[in-house]
Backbone as CSV, one residue per row, in Angstrom:
resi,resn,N_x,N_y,N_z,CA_x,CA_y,CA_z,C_x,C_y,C_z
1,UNK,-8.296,-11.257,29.725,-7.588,-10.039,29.398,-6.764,-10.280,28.131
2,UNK,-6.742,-9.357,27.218,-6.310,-9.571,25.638,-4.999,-9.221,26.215
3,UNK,-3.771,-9.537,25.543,-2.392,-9.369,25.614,-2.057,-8.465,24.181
4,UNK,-1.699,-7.630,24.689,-0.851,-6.710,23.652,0.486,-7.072,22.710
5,UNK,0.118,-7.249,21.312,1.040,-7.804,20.863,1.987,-6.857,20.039
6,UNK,3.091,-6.999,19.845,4.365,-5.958,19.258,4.282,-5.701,18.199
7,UNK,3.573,-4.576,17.897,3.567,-3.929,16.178,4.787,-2.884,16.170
8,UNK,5.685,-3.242,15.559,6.803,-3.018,14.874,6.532,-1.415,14.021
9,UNK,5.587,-1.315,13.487,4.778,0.099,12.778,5.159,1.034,13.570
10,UNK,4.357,0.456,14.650,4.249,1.875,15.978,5.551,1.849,17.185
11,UNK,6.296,1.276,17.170,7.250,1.108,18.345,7.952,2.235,18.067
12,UNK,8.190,2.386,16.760,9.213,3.954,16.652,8.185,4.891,16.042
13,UNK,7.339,5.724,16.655,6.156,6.805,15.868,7.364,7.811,15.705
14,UNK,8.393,8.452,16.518,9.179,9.271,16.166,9.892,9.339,14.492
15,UNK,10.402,8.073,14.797,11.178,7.627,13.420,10.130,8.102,11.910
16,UNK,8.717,7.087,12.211,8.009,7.392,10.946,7.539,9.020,10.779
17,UNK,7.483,9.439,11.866,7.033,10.971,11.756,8.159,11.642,11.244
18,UNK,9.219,11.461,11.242,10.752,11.968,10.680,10.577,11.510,9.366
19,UNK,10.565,10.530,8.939,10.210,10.118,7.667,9.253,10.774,6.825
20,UNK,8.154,10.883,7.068,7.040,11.406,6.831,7.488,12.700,6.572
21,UNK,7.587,13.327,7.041,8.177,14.533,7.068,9.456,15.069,6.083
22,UNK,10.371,14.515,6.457,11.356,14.691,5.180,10.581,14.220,3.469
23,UNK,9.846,13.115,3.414,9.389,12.815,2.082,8.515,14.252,2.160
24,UNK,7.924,14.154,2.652,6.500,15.358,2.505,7.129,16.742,2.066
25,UNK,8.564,17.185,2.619,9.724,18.354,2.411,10.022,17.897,0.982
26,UNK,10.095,16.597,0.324,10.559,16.476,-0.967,9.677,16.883,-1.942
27,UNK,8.567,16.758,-1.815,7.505,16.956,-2.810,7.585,16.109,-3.812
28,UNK,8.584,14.796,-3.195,8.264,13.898,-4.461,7.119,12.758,-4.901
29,UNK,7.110,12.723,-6.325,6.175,11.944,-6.938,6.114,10.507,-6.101
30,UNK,5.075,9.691,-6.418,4.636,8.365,-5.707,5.957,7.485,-6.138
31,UNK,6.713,6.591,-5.343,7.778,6.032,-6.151,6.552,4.555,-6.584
32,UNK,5.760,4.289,-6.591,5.158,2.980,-7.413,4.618,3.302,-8.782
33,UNK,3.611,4.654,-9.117,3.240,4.809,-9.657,3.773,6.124,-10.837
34,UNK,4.498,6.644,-10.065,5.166,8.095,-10.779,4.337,9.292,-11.110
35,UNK,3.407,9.292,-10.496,2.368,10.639,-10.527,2.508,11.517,-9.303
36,UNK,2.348,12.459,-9.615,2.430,13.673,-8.718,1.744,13.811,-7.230
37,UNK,1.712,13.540,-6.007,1.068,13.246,-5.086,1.000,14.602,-4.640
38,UNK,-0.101,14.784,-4.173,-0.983,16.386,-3.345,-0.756,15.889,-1.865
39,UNK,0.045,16.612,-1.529,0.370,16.280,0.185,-0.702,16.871,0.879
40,UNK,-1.486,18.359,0.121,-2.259,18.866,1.549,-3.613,18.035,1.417
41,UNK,-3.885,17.169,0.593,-5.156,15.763,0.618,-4.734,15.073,1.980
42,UNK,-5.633,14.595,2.894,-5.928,13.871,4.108,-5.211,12.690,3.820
43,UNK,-4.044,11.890,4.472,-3.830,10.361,4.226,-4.640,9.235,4.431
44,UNK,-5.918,9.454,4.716,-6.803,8.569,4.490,-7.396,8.910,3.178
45,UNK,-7.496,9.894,2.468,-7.940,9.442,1.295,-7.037,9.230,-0.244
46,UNK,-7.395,7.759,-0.641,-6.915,7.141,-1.589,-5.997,8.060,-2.529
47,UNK,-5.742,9.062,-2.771,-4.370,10.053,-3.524,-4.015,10.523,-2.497
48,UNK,-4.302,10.421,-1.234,-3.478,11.104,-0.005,-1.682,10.246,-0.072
49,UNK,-1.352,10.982,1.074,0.085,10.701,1.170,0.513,10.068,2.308
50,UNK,0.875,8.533,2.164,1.731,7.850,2.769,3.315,7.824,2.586
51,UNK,3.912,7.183,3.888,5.141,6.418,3.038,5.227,5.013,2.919
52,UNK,5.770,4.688,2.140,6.002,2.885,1.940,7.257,2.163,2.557
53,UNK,7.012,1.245,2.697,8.253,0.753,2.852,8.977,-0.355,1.955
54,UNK,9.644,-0.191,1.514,9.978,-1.181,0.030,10.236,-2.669,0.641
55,UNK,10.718,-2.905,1.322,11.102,-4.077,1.930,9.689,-3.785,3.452
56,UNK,9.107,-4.438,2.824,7.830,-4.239,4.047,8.168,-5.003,6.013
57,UNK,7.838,-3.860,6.632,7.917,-4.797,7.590,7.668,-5.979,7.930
58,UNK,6.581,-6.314,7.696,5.682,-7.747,7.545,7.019,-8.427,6.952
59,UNK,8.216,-8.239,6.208,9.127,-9.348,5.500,10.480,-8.879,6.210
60,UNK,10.581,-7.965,7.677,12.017,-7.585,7.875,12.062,-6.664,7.506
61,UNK,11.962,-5.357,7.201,12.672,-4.296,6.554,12.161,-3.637,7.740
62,UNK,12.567,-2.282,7.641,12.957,-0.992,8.912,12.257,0.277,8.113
63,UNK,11.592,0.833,8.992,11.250,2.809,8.857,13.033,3.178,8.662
64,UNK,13.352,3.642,7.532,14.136,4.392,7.322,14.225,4.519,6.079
65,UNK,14.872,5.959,6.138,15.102,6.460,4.470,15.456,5.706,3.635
66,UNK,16.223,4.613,3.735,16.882,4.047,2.391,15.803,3.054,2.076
67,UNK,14.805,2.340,3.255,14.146,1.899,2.953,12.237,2.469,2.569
68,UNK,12.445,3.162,1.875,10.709,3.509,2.459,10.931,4.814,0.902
69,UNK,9.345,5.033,0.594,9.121,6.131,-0.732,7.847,6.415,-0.172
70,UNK,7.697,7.677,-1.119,6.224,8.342,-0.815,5.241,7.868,-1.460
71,UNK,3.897,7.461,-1.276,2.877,6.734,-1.818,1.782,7.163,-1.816
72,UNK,0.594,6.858,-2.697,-0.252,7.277,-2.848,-1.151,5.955,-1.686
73,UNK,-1.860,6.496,-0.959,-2.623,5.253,-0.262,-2.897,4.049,-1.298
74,UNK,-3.963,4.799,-2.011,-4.030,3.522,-3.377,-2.971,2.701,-3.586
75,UNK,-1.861,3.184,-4.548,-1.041,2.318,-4.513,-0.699,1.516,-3.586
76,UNK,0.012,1.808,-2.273,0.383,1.162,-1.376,-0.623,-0.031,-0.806
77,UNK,-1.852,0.341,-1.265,-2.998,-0.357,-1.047,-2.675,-1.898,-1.524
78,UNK,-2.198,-1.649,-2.995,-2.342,-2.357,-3.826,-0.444,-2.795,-3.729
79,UNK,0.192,-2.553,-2.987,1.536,-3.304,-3.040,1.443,-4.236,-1.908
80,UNK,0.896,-3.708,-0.898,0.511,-4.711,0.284,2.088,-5.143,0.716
81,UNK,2.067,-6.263,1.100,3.401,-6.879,1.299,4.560,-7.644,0.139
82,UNK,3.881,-6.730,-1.102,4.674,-7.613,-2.344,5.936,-6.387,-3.079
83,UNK,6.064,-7.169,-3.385,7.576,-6.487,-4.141,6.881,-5.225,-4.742
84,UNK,8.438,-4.176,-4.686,7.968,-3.181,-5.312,7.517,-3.438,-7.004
85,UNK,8.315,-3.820,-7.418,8.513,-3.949,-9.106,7.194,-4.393,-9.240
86,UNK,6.426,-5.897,-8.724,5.310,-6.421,-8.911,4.387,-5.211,-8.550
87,UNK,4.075,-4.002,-7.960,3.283,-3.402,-7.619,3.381,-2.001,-8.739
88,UNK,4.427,-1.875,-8.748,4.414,-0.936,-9.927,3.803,-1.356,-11.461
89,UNK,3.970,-2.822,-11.950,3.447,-3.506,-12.579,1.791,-3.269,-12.685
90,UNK,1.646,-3.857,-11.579,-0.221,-3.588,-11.253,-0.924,-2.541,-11.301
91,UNK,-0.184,-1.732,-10.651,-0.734,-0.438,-10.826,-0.732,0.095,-12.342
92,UNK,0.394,0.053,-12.643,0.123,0.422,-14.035,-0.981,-0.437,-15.150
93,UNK,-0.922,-1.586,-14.597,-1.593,-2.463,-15.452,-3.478,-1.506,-14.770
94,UNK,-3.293,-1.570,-13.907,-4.979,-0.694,-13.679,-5.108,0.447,-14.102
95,UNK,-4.536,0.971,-14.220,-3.953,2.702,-14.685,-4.737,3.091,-16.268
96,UNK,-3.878,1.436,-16.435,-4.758,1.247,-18.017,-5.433,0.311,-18.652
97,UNK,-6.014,0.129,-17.409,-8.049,0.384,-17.386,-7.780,-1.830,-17.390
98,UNK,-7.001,-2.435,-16.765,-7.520,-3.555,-16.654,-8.134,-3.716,-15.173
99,UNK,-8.648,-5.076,-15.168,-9.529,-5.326,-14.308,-9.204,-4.838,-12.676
100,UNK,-9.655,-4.798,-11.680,-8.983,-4.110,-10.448,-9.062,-5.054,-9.755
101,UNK,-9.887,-6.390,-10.077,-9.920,-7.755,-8.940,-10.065,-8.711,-10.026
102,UNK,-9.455,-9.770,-9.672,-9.376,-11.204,-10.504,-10.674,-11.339,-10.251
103,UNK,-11.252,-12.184,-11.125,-12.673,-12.854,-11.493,-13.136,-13.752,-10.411
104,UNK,-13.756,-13.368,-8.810,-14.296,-14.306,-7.685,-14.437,-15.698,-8.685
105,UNK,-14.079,-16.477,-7.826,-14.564,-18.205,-7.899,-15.860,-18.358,-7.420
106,UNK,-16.928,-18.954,-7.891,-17.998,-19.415,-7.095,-17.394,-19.885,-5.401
107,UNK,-18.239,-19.645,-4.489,-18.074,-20.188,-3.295,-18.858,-21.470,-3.162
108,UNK,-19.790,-21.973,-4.156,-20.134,-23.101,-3.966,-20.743,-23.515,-5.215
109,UNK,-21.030,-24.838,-5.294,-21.331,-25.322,-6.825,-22.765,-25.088,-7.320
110,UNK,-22.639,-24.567,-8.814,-23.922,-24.117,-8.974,-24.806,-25.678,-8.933
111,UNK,-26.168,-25.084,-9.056,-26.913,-26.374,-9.242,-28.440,-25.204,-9.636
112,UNK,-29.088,-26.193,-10.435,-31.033,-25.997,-10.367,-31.332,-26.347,-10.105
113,UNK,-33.001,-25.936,-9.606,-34.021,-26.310,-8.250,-34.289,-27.720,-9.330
114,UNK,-34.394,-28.028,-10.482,-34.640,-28.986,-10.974,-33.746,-30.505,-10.207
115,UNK,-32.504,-30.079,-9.973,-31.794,-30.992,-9.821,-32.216,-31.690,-8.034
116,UNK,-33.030,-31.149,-7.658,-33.668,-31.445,-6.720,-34.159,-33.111,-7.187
């Protein structure tokens, strides 16, 4: 039998739905990226509307207003558990047009059938 472990996300759904809600009443822009977010887009899709949490749970921080902004999935995608500033960085750095993934490493060493 799997044991249920404590996600912190969901223990307060009230709280984030309050949240959610007041940002969504603001109509404000993404705080990572500063573009205009379309609230009536689905939050599963990538310009849809999340909220963030600046101090991510994953590091200690709390669902609440002082902590948390409205986000574009994308972005938030791309802040993951890292600082805001570093994510605003990135994003912008993709915004204008650099790469969207570091260059994979080989997973193993090349070789030719010659080297047989």
């Amino acid at each position: 039998m799997a044991v249920k472990r404590f996600d912190p996300r969901k223990a307060n759904g009230y709280r984030r739905r309050k949240e959610q809600a007041r940002w969504r009443a603001s109509g404000a822009p993404c705080y990572i990226c500063g573009h205009p977010i379309d609230y009536s887009i689905p939050s599963t899709e990538p310009m849809g509307f999340v909220i963030d949490e600046t101090i991510p749970i994953a590091r200690g921080g709390r669902v609440c207003h002082a902590n948390s902004g409205p986000a574009h999935r994308w972005c938030n995608a791309i802040k993951g558990t890292r600082s805001l500033e570093w994510a605003r960085n990135e994003v912008a750095r993709r915004l204008r047009g650099g790469a969207t993934t570091p260059p994979a490493k080989p997973t193993s060493l090349q070789f030719d059938a010659s080297d047989w």
